[in-house]
C-alpha positions in Angstrom: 15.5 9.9 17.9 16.3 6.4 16.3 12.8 5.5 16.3 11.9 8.7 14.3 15.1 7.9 11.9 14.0 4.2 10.9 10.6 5.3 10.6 11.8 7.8 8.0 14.3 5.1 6.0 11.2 3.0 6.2 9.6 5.2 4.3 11.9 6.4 2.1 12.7 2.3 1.0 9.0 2.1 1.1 8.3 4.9 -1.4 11.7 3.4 -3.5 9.6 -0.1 -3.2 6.4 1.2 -4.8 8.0 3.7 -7.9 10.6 0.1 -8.5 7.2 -2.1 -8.3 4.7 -0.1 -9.8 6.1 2.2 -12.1 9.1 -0.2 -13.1 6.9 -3.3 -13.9 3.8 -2.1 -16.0 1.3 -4.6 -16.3 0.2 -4.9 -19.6 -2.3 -2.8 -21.0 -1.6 -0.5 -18.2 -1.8 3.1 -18.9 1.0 5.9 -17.0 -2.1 7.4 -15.0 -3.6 4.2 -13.6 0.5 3.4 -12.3 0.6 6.7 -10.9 -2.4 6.2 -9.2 -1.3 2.7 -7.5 1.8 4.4 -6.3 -0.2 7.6 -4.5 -2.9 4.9 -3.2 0.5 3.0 -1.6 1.2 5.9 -0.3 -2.1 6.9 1.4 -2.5 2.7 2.6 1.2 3.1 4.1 0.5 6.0 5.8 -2.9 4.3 7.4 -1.1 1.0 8.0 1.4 3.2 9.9 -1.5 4.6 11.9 -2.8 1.5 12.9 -6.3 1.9 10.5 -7.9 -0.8 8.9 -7.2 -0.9 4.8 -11.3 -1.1 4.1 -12.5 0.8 1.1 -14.8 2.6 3.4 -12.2 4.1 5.6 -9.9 4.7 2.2 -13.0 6.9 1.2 -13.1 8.8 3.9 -9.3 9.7 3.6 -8.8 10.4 0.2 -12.6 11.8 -1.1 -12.8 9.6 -3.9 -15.8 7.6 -5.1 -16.1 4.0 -3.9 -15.4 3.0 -7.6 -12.4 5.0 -7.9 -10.3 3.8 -4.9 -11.2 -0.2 -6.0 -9.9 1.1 -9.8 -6.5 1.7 -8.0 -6.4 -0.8 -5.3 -7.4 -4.1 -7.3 -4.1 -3.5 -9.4 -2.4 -3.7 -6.3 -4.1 -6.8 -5.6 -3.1 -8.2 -8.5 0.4 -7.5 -8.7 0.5 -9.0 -5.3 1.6 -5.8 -3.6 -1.8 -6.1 -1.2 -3.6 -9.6 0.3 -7.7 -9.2 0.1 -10.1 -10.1 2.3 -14.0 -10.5 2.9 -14.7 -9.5 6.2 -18.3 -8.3 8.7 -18.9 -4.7 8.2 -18.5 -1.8 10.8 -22.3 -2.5 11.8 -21.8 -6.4 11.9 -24.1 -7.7 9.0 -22.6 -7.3 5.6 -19.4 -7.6 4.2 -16.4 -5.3 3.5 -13.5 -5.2 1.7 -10.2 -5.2 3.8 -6.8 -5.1 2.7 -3.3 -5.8 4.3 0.6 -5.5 2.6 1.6 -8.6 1.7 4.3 -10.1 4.4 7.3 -10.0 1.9 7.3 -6.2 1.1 8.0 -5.7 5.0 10.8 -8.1 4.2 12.2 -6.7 1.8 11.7 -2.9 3.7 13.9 -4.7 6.7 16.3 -5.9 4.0 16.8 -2.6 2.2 17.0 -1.0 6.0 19.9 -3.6 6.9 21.8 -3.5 3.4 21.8 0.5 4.5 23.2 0.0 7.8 26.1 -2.6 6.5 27.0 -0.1 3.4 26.5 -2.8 0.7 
């Protein structure tokens, strides 16, 4: 039962995280739909870093049904805001390149802060 309970607070601080980051610091230029989209694509990349699946556009594709195009126009923001780390890595068939993405470190951080400031009350 506890390791059902933290997995919820993690991500209830996790979906606090993205609304506070995304929708709380609008880049400029940045329309409302494009931050809404970052903070459902967080949602969809937590829920596949959660499952153990590897953040490539390919695999995002085959989640969510959108075009190649459309999942980089709401993952590069993410990139950019620092929220996700890129890298250039083989294919699934070994010869070209992909595009695979991780969380950066520090929002896990921060998660395990958020879940400890809950424990202690402050």
């Amino acid at each position: 039962m506890t390791g059902a309970l933290n997995a919820h607070w993690q991500s209830q601080l996790f979906s606090a995280y993205a609304l506070q980051e995304v929708l709380g610091k609008p880049a400029e230029g940045e329309t409302p739909q494009s931050r809404l989209k970052q903070v459902g694509m967080m949602t969809v990349l937590f829920v596949m870093h959660q499952r153990h699946e590897k953040l490539t556009l390919s695999n995002i594709v085959k989640i969510t049904g959108l075009t190649r195009n459309a999942v980089a126009e709401s993952v590069d923001p993410l990139v950019e805001r620092g929220i996700l780390t890129e890298t250039i890595v083989k294919n699934s068939m070994g010869r070209g390149t992909a595009r695979q993405f991780e969380f950066c470190p520090e929002l896990f951080d921060r998660l395990r802060l958020g879940a400890e400031q809950r424990k202690s009350g402050t």
